[in-house]
MARBA-3410 file (N, C-alpha, C, O; in Angstrom, 1 decimal):
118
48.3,-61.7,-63.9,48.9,-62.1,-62.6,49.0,-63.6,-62.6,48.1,-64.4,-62.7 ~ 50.3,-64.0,-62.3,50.1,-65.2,-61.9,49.4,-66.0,-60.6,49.2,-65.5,-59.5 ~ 49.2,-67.1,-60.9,48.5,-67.6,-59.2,48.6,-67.4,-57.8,47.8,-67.0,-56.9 ~ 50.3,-67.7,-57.9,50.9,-67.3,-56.6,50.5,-66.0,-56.5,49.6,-65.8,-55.7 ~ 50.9,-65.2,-57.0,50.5,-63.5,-56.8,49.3,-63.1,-56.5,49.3,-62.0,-55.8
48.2,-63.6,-56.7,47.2,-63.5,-57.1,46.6,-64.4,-55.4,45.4,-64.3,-54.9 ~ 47.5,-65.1,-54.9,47.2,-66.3,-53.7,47.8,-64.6,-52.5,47.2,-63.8,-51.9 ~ 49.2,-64.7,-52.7,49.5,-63.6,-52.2,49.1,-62.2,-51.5,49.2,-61.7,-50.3 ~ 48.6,-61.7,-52.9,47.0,-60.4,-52.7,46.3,-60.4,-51.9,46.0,-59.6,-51.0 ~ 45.8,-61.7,-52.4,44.3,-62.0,-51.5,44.8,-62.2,-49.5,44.1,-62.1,-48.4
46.2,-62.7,-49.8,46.5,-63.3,-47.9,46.7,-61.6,-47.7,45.8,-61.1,-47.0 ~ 47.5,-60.8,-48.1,47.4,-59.6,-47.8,46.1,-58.6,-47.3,45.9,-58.1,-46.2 ~ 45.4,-58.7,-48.3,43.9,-58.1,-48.0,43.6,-58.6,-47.1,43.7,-58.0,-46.1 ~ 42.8,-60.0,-47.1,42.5,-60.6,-46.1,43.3,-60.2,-44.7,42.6,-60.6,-43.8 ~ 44.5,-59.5,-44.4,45.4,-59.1,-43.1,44.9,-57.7,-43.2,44.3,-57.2,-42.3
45.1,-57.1,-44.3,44.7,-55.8,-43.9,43.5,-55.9,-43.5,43.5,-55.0,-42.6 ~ 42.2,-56.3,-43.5,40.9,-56.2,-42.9,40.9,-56.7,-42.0,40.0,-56.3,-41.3 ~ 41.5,-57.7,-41.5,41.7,-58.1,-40.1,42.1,-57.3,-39.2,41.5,-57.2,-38.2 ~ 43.4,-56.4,-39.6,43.9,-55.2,-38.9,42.8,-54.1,-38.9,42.7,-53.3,-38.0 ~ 42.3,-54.2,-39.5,41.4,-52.9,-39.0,41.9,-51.7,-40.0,42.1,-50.6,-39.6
42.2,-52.1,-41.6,42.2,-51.5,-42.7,43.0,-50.3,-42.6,42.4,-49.3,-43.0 ~ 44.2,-50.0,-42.3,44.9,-49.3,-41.9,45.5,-48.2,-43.6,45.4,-48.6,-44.7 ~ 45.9,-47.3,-43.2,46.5,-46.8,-44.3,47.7,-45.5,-43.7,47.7,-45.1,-42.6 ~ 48.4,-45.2,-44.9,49.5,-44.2,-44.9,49.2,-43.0,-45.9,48.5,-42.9,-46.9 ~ 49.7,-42.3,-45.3,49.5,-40.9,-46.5,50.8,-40.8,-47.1,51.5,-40.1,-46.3
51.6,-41.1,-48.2,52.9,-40.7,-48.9,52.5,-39.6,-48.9,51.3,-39.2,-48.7 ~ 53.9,-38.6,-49.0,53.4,-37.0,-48.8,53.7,-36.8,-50.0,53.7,-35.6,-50.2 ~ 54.1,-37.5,-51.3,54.7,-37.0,-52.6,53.9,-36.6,-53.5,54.1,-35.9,-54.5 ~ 52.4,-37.2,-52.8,51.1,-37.2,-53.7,50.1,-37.1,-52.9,49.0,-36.9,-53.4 ~ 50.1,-37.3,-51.7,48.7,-37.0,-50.5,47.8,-38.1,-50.8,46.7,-38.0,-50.2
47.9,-38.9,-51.4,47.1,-40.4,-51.8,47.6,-41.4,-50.6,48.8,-41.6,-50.3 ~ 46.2,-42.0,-49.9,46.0,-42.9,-49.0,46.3,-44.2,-49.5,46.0,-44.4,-50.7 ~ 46.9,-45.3,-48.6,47.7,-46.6,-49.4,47.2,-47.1,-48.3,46.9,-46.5,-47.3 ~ 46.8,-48.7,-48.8,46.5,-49.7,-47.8,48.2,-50.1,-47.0,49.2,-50.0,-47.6 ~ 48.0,-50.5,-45.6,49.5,-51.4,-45.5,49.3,-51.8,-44.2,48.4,-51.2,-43.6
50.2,-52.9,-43.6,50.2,-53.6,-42.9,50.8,-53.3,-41.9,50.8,-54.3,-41.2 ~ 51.3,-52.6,-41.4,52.3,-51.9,-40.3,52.5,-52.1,-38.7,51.6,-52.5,-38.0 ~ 54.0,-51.8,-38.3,54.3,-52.0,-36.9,54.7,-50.6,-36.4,55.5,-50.1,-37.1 ~ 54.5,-50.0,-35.3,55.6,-49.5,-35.0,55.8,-49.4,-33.4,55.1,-49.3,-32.4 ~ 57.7,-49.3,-33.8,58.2,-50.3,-32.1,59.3,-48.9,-32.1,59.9,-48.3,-33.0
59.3,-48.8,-30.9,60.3,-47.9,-30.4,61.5,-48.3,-30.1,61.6,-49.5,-29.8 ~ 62.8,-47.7,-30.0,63.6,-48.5,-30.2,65.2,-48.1,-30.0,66.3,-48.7,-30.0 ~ 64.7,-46.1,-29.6,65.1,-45.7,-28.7,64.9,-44.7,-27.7,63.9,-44.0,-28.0 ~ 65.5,-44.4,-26.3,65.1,-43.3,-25.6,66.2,-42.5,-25.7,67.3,-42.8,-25.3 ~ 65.7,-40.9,-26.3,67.0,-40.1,-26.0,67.2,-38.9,-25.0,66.2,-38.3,-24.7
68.0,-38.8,-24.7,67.6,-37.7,-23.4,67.6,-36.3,-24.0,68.6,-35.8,-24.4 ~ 66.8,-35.9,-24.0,66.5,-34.2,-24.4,65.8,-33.0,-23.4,65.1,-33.0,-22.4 ~ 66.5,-31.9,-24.3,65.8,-30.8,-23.2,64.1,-31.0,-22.8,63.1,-31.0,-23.5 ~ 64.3,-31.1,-21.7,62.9,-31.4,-21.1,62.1,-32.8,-20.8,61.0,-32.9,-20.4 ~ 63.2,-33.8,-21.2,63.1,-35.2,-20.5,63.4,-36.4,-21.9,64.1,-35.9,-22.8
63.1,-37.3,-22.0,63.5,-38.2,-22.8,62.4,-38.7,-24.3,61.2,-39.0,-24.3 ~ 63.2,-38.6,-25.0,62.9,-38.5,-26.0,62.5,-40.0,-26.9,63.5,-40.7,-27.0 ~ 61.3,-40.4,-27.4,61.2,-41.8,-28.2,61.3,-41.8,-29.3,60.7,-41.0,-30.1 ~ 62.0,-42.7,-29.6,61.9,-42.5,-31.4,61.4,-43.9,-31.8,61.4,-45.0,-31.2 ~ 61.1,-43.6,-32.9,59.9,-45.0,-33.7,60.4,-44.9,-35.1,60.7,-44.0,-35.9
60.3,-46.6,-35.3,60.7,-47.3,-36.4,59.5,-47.5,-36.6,58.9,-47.9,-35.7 ~ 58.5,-47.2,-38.3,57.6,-48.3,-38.7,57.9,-48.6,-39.5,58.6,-47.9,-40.3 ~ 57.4,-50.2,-39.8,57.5,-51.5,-40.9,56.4,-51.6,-41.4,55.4,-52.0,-40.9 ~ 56.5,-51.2,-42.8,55.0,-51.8,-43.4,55.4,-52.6,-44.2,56.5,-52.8,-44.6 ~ 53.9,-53.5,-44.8,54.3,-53.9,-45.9,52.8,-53.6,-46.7,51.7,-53.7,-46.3
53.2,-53.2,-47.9,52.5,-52.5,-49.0,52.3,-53.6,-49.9,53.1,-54.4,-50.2 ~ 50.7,-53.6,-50.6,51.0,-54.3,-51.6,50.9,-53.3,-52.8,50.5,-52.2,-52.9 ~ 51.7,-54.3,-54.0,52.0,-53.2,-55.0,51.0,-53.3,-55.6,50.8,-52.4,-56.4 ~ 49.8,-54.4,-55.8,48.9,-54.6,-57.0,47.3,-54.7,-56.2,47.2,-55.1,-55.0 ~ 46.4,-54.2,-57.0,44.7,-54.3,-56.2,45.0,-56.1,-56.5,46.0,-56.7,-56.9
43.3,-56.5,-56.1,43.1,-57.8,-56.4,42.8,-57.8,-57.9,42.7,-58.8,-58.6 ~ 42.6,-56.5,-58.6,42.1,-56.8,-60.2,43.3,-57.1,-61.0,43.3,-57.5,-62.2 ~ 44.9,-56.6,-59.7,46.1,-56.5,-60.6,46.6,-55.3,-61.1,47.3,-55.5,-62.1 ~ 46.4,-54.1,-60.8,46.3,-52.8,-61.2,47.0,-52.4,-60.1,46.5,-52.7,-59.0 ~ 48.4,-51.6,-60.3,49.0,-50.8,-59.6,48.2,-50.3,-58.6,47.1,-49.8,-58.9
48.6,-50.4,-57.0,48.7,-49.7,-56.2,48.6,-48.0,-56.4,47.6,-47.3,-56.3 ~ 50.2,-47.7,-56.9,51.1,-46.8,-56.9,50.3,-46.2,-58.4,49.8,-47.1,-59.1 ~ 50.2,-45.0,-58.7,49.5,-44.7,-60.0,51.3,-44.8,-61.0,52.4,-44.6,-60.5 ~ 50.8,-45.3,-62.3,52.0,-45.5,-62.8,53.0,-46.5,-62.6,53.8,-46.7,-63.5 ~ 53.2,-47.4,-60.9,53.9,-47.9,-60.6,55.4,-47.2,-59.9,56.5,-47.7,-59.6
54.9,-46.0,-59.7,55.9,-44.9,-59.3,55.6,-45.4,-57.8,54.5,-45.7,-57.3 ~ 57.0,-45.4,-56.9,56.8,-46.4,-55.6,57.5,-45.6,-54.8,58.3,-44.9,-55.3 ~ 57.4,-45.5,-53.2,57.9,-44.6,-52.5,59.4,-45.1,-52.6,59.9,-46.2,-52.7 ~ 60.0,-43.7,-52.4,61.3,-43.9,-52.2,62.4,-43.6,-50.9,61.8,-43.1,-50.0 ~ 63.5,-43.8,-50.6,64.0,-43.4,-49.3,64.5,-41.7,-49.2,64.9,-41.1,-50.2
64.3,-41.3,-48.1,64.0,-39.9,-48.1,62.9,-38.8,-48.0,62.8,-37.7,-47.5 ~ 61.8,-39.8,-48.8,60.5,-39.1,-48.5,59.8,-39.2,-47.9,60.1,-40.2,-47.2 ~ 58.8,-38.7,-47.5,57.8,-38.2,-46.3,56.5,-39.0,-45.9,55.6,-38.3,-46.3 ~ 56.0,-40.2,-45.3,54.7,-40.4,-45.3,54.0,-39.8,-43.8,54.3,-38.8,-43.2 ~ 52.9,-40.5,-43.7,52.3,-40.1,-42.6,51.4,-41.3,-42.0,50.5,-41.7,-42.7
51.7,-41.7,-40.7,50.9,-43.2,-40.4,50.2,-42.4,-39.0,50.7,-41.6,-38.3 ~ 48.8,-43.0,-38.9,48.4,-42.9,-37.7,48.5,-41.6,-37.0,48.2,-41.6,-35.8 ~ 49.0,-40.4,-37.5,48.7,-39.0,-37.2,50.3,-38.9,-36.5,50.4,-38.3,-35.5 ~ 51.5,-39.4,-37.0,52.8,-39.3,-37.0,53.1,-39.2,-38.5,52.4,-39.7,-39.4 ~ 54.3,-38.4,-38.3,55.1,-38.0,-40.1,56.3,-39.0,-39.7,57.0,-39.1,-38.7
56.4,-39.7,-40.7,58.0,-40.2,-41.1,58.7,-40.3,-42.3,58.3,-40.4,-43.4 ~ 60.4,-40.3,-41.9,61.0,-40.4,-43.2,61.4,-41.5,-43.3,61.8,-42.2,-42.3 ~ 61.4,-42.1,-45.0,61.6,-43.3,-45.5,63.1,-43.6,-45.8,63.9,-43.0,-46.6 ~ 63.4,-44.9,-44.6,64.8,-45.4,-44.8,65.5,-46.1,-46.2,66.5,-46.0,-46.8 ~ 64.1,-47.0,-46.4,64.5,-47.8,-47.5,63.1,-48.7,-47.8,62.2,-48.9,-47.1
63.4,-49.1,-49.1,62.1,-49.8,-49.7,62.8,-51.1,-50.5,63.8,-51.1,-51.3 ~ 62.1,-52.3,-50.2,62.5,-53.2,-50.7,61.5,-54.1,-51.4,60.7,-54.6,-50.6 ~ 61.2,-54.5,-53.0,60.5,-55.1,-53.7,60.7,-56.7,-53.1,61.8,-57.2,-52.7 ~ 59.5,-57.2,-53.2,59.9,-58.7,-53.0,60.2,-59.2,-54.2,59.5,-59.2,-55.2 ~ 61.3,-59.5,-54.1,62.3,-60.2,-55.5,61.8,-61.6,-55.1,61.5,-62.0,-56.1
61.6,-62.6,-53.9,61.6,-64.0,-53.7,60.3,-64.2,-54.2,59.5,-63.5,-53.5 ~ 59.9,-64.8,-55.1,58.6,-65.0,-55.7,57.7,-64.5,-56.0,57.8,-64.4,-57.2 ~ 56.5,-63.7,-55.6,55.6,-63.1,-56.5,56.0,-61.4,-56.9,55.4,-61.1,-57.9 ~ 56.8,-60.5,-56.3,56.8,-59.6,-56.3,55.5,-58.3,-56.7,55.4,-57.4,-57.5 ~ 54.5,-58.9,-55.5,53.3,-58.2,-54.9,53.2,-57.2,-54.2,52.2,-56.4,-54.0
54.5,-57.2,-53.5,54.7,-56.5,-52.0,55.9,-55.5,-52.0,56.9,-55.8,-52.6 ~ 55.7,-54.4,-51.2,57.0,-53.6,-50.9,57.5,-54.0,-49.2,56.7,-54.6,-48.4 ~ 58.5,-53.7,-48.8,58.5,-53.8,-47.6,59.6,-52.2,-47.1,60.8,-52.0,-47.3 ~ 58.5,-51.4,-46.4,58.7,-50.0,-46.2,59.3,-50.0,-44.9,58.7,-50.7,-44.1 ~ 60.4,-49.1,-44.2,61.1,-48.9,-43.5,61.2,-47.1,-43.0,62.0,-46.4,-43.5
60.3,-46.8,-42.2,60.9,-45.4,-41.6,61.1,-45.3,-40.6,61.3,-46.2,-39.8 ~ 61.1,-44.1,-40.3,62.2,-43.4,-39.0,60.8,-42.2,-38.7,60.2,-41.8,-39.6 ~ 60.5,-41.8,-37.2,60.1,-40.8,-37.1,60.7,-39.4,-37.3,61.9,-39.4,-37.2 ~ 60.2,-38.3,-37.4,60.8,-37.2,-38.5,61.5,-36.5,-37.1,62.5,-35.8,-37.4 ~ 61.1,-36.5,-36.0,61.7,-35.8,-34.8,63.5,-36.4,-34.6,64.3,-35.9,-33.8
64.0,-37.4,-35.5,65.4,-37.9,-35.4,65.3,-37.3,-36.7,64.6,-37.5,-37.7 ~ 66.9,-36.2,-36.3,67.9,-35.5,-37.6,67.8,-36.6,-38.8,67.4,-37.8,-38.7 ~ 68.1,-35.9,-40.2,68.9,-36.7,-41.2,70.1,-37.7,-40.8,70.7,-38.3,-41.7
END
């Protein structure tokens, strides 16, 4: 690992224990991931029996421990369409984005709650 990356890691970790060590269940593999996460509502829909919220969360994932050793077993990384599970909510994954701007340490994960269609 280079420095930066390695500077990186450590600011990550250091956030996830601040947060209060949060994690995700990918449903591809049932394996617990550390990550950094938001989630904001973002709409109300009206449905049979009153109105309906739907939730976007944002994480961000790191891809490497502090030893530098994949996250992800293999390096095999969630993809869009599949299934995780945060905080006792299921969601589906919009999109996944590697940090390409410098260390590429980090994913930055995008879902949708599973109660909104394909």
């Amino acid at each position: 690992m280079i420095a930066t990356q390695e500077f990186v890691l450590e600011g990550l970790s250091f956030i996830e224990d601040a947060l209060g060590n949060h994690t995700f269940t990918w449903l591809v593999d049932n394996n617990d991931y550390p990550c950094i996460a938001s989630v904001s509502q973002f709409q109300r829909t009206l449905d049979t029996g009153g109105f309906r919220v739907e939730k976007l969360l944002t994480m961000t994932v790191r891809q490497y421990d502090l030893d530098g050793n994949y996250i992800f077993p293999n390096n095999v990384i969630p993809q869009s369409e599949q299934k995780l599970t945060y905080n006792g909510s299921q969601y589906r994954i919009l999109s996944v984005h590697i940090d390409t701007i410098g260390t590429g340490a980090r994913l930055r994960i995008m879902a949708i709650d599973t109660s909104k269609g394909l």
